[in-house]
C-alpha positions as CSV (number, residue, x, y, z in Angstrom):
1,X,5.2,9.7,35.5
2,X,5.7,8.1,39.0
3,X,8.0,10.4,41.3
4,X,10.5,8.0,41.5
5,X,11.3,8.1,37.6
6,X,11.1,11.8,37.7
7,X,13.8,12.8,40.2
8,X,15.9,10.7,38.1
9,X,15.2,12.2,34.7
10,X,15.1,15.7,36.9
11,X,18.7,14.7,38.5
12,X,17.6,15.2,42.0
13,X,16.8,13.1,45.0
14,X,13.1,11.8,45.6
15,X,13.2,14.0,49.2
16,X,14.3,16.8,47.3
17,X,11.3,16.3,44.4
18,X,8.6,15.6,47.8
19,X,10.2,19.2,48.8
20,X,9.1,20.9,45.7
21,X,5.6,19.2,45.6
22,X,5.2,20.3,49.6
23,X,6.6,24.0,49.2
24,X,6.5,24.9,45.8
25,X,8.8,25.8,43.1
26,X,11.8,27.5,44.2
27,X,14.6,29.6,42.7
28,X,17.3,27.2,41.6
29,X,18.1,24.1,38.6
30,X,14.7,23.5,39.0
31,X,12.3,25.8,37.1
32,X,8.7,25.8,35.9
33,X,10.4,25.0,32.4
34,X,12.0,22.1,33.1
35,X,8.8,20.5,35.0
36,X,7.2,21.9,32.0
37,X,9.2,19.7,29.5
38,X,9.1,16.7,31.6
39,X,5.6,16.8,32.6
40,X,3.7,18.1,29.4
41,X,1.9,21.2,31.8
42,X,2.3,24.5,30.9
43,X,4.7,26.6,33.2
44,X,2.4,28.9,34.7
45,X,0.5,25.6,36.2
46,X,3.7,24.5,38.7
47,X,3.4,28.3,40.1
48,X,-0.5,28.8,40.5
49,X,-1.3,27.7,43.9
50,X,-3.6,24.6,44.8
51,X,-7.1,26.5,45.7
52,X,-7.8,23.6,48.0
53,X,-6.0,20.5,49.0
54,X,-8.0,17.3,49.1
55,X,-8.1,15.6,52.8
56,X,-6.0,12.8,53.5
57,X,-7.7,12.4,57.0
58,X,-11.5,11.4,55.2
59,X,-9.8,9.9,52.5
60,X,-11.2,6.1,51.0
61,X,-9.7,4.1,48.5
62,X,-10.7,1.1,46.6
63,X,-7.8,-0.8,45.9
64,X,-6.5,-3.8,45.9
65,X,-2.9,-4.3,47.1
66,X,-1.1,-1.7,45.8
67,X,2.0,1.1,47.0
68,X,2.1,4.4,49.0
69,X,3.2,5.8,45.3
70,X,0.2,4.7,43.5
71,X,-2.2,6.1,46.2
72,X,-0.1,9.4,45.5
73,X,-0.4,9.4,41.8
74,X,-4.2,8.8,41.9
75,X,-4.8,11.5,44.3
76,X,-2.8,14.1,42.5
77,X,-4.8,13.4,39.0
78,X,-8.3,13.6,41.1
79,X,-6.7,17.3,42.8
80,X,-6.0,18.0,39.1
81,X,-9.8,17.6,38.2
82,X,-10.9,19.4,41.7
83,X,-9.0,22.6,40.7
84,X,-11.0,22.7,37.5
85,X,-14.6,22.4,39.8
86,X,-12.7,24.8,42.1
87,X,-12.6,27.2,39.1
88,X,-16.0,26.3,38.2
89,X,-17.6,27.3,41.4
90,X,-16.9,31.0,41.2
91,X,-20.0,30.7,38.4
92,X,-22.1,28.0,38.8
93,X,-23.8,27.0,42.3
94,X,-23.5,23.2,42.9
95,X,-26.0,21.0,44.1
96,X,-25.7,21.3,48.2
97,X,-24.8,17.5,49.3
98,X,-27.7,15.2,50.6
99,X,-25.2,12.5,51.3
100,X,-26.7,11.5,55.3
101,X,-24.2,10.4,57.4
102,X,-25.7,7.3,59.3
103,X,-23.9,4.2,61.0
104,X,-23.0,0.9,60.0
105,X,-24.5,-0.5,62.9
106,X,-27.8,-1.6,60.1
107,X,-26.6,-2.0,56.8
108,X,-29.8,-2.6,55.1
109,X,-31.1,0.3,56.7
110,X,-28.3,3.1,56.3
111,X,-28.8,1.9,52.5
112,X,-32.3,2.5,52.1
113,X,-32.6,6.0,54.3
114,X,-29.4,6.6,51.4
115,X,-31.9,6.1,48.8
116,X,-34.7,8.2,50.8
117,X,-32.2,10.9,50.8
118,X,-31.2,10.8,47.0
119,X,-35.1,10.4,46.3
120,X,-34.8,7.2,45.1
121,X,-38.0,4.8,45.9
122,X,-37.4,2.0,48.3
123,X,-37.7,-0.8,45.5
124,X,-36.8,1.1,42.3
125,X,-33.9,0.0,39.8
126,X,-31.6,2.7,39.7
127,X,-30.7,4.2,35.7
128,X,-28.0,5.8,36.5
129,X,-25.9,5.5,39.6
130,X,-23.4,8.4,39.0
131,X,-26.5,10.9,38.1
132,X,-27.9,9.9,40.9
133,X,-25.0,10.8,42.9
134,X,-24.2,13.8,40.9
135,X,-27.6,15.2,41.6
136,X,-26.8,14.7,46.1
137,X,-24.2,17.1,45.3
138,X,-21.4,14.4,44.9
139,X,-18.5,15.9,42.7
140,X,-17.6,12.5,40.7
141,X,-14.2,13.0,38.7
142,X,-13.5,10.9,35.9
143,X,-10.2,10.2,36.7
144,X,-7.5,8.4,34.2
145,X,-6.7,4.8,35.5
146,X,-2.5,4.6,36.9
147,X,-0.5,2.3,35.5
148,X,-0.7,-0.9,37.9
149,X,-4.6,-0.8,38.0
150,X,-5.2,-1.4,41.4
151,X,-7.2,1.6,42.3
152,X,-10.7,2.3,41.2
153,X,-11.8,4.4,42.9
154,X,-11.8,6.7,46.4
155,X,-13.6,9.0,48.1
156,X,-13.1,12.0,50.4
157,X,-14.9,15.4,51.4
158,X,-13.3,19.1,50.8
159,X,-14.1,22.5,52.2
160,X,-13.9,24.4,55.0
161,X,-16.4,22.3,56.9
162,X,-15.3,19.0,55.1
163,X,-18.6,19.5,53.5
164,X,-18.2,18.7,49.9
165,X,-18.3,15.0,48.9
166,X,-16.0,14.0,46.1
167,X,-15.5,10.4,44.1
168,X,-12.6,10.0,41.8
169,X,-13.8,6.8,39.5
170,X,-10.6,5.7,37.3
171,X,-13.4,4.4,35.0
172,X,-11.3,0.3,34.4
173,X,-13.8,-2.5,33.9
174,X,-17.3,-3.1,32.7
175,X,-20.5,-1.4,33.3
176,X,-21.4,-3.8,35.8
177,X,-18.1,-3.0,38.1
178,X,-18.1,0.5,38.0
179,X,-21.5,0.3,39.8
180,X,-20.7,-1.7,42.3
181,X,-17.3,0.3,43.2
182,X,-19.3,3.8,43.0
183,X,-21.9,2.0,45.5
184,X,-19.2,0.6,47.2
185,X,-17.8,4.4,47.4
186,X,-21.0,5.8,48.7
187,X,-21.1,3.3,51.4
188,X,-18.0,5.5,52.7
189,X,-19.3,8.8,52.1
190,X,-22.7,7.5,54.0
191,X,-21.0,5.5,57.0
192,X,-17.2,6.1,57.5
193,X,-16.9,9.7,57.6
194,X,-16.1,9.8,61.3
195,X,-14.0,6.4,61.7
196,X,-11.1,8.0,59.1
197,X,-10.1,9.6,62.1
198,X,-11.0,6.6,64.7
199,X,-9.0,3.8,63.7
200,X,-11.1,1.6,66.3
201,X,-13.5,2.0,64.5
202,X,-12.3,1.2,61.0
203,X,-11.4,-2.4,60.9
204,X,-14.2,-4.0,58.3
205,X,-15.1,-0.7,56.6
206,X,-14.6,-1.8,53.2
207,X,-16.6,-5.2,54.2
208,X,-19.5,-2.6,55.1
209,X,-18.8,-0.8,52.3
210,X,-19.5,-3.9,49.7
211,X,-22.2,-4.9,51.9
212,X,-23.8,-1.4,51.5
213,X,-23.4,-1.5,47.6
214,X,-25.3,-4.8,47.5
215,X,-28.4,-2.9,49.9
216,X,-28.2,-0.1,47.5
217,X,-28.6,-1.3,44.6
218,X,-30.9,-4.4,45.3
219,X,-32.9,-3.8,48.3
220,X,-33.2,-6.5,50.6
221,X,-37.5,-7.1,49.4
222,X,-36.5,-7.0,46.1
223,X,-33.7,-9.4,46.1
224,X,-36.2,-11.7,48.0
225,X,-38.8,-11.7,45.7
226,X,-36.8,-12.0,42.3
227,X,-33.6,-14.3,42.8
228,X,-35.1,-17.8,43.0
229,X,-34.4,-20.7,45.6
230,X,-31.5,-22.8,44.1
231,X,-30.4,-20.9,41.1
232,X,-28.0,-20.9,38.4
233,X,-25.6,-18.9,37.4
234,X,-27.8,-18.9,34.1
235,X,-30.5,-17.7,35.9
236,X,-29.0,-14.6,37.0
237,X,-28.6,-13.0,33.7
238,X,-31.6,-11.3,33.2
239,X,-31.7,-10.0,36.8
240,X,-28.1,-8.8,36.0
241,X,-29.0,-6.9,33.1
242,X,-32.4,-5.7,35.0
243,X,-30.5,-4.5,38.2
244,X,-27.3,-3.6,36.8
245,X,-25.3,-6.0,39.1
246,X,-22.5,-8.4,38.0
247,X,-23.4,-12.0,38.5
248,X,-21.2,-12.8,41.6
249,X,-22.5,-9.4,43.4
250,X,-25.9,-11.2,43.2
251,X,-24.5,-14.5,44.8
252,X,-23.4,-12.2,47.3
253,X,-26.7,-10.6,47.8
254,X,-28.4,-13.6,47.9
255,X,-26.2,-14.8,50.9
256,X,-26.8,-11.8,52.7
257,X,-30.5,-11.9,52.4
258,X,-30.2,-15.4,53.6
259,X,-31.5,-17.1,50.1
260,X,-28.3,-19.3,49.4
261,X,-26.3,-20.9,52.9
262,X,-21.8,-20.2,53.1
263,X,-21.3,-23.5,51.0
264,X,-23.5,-22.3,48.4
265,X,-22.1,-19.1,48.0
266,X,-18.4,-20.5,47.8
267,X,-19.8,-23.3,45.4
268,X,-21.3,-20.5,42.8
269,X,-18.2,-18.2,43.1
270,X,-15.8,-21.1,42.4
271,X,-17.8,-22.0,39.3
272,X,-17.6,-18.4,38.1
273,X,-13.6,-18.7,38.5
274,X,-14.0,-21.6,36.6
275,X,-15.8,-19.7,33.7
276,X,-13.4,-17.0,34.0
277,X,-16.2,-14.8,34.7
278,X,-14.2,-12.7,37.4
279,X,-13.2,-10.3,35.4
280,X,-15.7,-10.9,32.2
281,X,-18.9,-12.0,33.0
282,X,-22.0,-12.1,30.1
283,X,-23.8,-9.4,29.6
284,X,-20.9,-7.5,30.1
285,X,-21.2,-5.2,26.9
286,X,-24.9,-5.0,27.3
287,X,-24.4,-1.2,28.3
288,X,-22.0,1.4,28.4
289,X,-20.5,2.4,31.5
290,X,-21.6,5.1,33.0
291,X,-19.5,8.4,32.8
292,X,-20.1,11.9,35.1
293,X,-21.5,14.7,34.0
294,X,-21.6,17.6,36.4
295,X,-18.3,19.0,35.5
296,X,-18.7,19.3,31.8
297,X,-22.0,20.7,32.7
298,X,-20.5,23.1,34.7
299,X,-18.3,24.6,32.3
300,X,-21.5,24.8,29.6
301,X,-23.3,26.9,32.0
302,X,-19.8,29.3,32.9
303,X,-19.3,29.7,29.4
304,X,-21.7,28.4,27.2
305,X,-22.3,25.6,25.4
306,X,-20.3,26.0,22.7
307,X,-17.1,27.7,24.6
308,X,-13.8,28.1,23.5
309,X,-11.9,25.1,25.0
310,X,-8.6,26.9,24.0
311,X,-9.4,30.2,25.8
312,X,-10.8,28.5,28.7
313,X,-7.8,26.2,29.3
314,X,-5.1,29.5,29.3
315,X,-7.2,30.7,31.9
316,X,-6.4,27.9,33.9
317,X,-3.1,27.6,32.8
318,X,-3.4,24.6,31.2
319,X,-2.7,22.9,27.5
320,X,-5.8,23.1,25.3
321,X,-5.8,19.6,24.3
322,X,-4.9,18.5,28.0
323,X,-8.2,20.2,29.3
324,X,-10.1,18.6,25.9
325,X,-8.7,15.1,26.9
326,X,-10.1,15.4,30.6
327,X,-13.7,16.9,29.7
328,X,-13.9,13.3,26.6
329,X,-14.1,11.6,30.0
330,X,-17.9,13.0,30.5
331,X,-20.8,13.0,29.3
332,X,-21.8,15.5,26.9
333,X,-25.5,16.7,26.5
334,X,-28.2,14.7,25.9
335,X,-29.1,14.1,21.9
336,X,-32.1,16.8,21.2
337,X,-34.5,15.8,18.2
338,X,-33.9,18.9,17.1
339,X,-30.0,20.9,17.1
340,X,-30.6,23.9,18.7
341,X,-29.9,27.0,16.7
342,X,-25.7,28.4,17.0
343,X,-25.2,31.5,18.9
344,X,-24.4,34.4,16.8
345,X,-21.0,34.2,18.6
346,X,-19.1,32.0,20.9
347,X,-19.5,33.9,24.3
348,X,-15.9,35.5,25.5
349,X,-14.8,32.8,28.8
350,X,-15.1,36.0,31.3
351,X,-18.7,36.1,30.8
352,X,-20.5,33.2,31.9
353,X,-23.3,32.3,30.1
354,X,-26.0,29.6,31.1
355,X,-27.6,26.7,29.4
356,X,-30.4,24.4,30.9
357,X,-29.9,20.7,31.5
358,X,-31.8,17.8,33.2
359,X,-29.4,15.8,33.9
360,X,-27.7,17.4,36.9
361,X,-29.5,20.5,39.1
362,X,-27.0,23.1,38.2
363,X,-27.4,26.5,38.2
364,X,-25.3,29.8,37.2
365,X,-24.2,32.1,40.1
């Protein structure tokens, strides 16, 4: 519900509602039980205090034009997600991040010492570009998409250092997208840590930002050697599909690596508008779209694999089949050839147990 809508159904002011989301709920009309009926939270969740507030002053969004409001709402559901890994955390040790922090001075550099640091060969497709992340000690949320869709995505780092890395991806659009706006969000994490705070210093970022997710994804040898001289869009299929770019990133990787001139490139993209490929290019059910994993993971190591989702969710005072909706948005374990055998008991949620995983480096306190 978008805050303007709720200090009307709420009867108050919108200055009066930003009061209550600064300093908390006070004595007065407005109770934890009437947030509660309006907001579909339990009570106890508008009293607990937020364990850690996500920075505004590192903060990235990829959006396209969009309102002071939406930036809001998106933020609030990705601090909704962080005080689950906040929770988390007391149990389970997180990867430590090996996000590097390098300049945008060399784009096609900063994107392959990125790779070095993720261990990630110089030339090698990438399977999974939120594992990969996942495993640097990025804390992706899967995040539900606001109403306008204009935001996909943002980043920002938590902490007490502003150590952490986060990436809240709303998860809107095809395979294809999502990896180029979780690229596109790594670019900031990698080179626009410091110029947040520099405004000099921040007037192309999210040009650097696309230009890094092109670098990332197809190295600049690679991109030489596969995409021919004077393709077709036709011919860019199977290097979509091999890759896992969208069509017009590759025209735009090709320009950058200097295989295609300006006129080309505007010649190709105008052809795609003409397709009305923009938003649905082929190929573009050839996979699924990637989802995170680390936080489900998380709460399979705290409490098991087979934990109570019910019991864990009053402990963080929140609706059971709130908390189920926001852990569908993961991925769950890997298939086994063969189901493991059920515990003689689900384990009680105030004793952590553990259970091994590849996908993410995880590991119980």
């Amino acid at each position: 519900m978008k805050s303007g809508t709720l200090a009307d159904s709420l009867g108050i002011s919108p200055g009066r509602l930003t009061q209550i989301e600064r300093d908390g709920v006070t004595a007065g009309a407005i109770t934890p039980e009437l947030l509660s009926a309006h907001l579909l939270m339990p009570p106890a969740f508008f009293t607990t205090p937020i364990p850690e507030e996500l920075s505004d002053g590192s903060m990235r969004f990829r959006a396209r034009k969009t309102t002071k409001a939406d930036l809001a709402l998106v933020r609030r559901r990705a601090e909704v997600a962080h005080e689950l890994a906040h929770h988390l955390v007391r149990f389970v040790d997180p990867p430590a991040s090996r996000v590097p922090a390098l300049p945008a001075s060399d784009i096609e550099e900063a994107a392959q010492q990125t790779r070095a640091a993720l261990s990630i060969a110089p030339d090698a497709v990438i399977p999974n570009v939120v594992h990969a992340l996942e495993r640097a000690g990025v804390f992706v949320y899967a995040v539900d998409p606001i109403e306008s869709g204009k935001i996909d995505a943002f980043t920002t780092w938590t902490g007490p250092a502003l150590e952490r890395p986060i990436m809240a991806v709303a998860g809107t659009g095809s395979w294809d997208r999502l990896r180029l706006t979780t690229s596109h969000e790594l670019g900031h994490l990698v080179m626009h840590r410091a110029s947040a705070h520099l405004p000099e210093l921040a007037n192309d970022v999210e040009g650097e930002a696309d230009r890094f997710a092109g670098a990332f994804l197809m190295p600049r040898d690679a991109a030489l050697e596969e995409i021919p001289r004077g393709f077709t869009l036709n011919q860019l299929l199977p290097l979509k599909k091999h890759w896992g770019m969208s069509m017009g990133a590759l025209v735009w990787r090709a320009f950058e690596v200097g295989i295609i001139d300006l006129e080309r490139r505007r010649g190709l993209h105008q052809q795609i508008g003409v397709r009305a490929w923009r938003t649905r290019e082929p190929g573009w059910d050839a996979r699924l779209p990637e989802r995170p994993r680390a936080l489900r993971k998380m709460f399979e190591l705290a409490y098991g694999p087979r934990f109570d989702v019910g019991r864990v969710a009053g402990l963080m005072h929140r609706y059971t089949t709130d908390l189920q909706r926001d852990l569908a948005r993961y991925a769950e374990a890997p298939t086994r050839t063969r189901a493991p055998r059920a515990p003689a008991s689900i384990p009680a949620v105030d004793e952590p147990q553990a259970t091994p995983n590849n996908i993410v480096q995880l590991r119980r306190r």
